[in-house]
C-alpha positions in Angstrom: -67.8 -73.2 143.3 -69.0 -76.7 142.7 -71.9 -77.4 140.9 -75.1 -79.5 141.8 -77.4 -81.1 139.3 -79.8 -77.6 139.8 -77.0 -75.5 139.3 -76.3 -77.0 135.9 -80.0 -76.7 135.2 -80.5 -73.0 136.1 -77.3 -72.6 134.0 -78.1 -74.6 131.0 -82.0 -73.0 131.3 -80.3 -69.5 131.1 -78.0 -70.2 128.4 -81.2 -70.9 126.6 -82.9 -68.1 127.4 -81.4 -65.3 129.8 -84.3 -63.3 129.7 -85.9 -65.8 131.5 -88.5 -64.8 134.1 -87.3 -65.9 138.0 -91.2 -67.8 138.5 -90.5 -69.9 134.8 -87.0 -70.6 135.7 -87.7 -71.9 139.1 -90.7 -73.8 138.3 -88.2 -75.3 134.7 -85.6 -76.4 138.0 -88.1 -77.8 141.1 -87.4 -74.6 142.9 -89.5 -71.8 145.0 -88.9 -68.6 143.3 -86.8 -67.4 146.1 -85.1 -70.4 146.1 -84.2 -70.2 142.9 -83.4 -66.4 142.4 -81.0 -67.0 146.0 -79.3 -69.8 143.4 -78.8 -67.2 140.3 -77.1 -64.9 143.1 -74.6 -67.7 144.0 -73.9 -67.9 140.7 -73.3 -64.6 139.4 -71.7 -63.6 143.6 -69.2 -67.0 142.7 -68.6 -65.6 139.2 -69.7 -68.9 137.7 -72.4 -66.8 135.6 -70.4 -63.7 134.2 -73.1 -61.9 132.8 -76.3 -61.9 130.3 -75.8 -60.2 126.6 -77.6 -60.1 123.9 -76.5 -61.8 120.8 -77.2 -59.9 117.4 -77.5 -61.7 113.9 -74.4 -60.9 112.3 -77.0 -61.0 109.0 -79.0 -58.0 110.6 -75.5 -56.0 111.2 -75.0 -56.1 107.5 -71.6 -58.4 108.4 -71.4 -61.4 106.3 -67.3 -61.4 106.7 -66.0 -63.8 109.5 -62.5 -63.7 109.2 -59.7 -65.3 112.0 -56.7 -63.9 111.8 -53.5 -65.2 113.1 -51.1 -62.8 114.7 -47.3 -63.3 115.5 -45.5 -60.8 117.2 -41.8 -59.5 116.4 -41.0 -60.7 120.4 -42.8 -62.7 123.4 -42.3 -60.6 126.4 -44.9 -59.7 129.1 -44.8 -55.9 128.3 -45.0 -56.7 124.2 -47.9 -59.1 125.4 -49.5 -56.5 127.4 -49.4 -53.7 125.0 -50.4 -55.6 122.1 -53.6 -56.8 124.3 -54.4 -53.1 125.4 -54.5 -52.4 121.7 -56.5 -55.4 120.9 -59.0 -54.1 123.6 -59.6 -51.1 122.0 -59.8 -51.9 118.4 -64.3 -52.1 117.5 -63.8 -54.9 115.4 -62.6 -57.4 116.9 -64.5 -59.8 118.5 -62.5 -62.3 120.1 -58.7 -62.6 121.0 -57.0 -65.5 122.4 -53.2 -65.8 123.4 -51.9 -69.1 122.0 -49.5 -71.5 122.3 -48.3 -73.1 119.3 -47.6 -71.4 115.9 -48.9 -68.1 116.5 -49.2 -65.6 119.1 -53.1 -64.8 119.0 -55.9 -66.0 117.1 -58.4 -62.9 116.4 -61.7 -63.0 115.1 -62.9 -60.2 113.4 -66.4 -59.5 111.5 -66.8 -57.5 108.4 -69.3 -55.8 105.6 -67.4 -57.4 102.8 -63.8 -57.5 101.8 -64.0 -53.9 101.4 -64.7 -52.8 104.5 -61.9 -56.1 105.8 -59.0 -54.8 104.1 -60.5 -51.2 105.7 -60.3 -53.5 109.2 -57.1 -54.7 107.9 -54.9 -51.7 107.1 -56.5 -49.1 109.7 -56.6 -51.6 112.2 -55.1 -54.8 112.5 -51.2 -54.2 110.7 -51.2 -50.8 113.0 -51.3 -53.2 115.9 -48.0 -52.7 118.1 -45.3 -55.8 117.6 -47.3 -57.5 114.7 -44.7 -59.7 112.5 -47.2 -62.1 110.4 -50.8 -61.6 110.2 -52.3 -64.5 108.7 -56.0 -64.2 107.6 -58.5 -67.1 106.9 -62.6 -66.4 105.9 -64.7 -68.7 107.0 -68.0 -69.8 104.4 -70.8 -70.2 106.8 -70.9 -70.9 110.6 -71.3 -74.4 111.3 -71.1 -73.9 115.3 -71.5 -71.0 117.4 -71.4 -71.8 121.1 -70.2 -69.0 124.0 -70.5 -72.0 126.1 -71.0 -76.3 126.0 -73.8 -76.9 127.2 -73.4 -77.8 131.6 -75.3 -80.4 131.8 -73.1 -82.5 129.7 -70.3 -81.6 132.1 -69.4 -84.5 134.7 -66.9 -85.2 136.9 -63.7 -86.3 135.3 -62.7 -88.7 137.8 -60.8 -91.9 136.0 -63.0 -94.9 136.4 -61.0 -97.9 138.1 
């Protein structure tokens, strides 16, 4: 789906705030309500919008461990992929996974308590993981960035200027 200049501000308007009410969020874009809310269907129908979720302070949760671990696995096969990956899935702590090329096989973010409860994450969790050869963890200090998205409207068309 392409998007127009009020797609990328219904967007961007929802990253802000998904909780948005339809009337605000129209009126924020130069829409009619229905207008708009026939708009945020296209969106989520297209699967340009994949969903709303709540975001909770990782401070609240008592987690003040970010850790990204690198994996390597023992072989690089579709079926070691995809059984690693079902694993991943089902493992609570992890928050993110992402196949990589490069060095390493997956980069994994995990949260934690405190190192306690990491090398808990660690042992019970993450070296029980099928195919695992290295597992390379790194802590971040203090989040500097934390987008799910960049922001739409800065998205243009990449078209080479001539």
């Amino acid at each position: 789906m392409k998007l127009d200049k009020i797609d990328k501000s219904i967007l961007k308007a929802l990253q802000e705030n998904a909780r948005i009410p339809n009337v605000e969020l129209a009126s924020a874009v130069g829409l009619s309500p229905s207008a708009c809310s026939r708009r945020v269907e296209q969106l989520e129908t297209s699967g340009t919008l994949e969903g709303y979720q709540a975001i909770i302070s990782n401070k609240a949760l008592g987690q003040s461990i970010t850790a990204v671990v690198q994996i390597t696995l023992d072989r690089q096969s579709g079926a070691d992929y995809q059984e690693f990956e079902k694993a991943v899935e089902e493992c609570p702590y992890i928050v993110a996974c992402f196949l990589m090329s490069g060095e390493h096989d997956y980069i994994i973010r995990v949260n934690a308590r405190d190192m306690e409860h990491f090398e808990y994450i660690h042992k019970h969790w993450l070296s029980t993981l099928p195919g695992i050869h290295r597992i390379n963890s790194s802590f971040a200090m203090r989040t500097v960035v934390n987008r799910a998205n960049i922001d739409v409207t800065v998205m243009e068309t990449n078209e080479k200027s001539t």
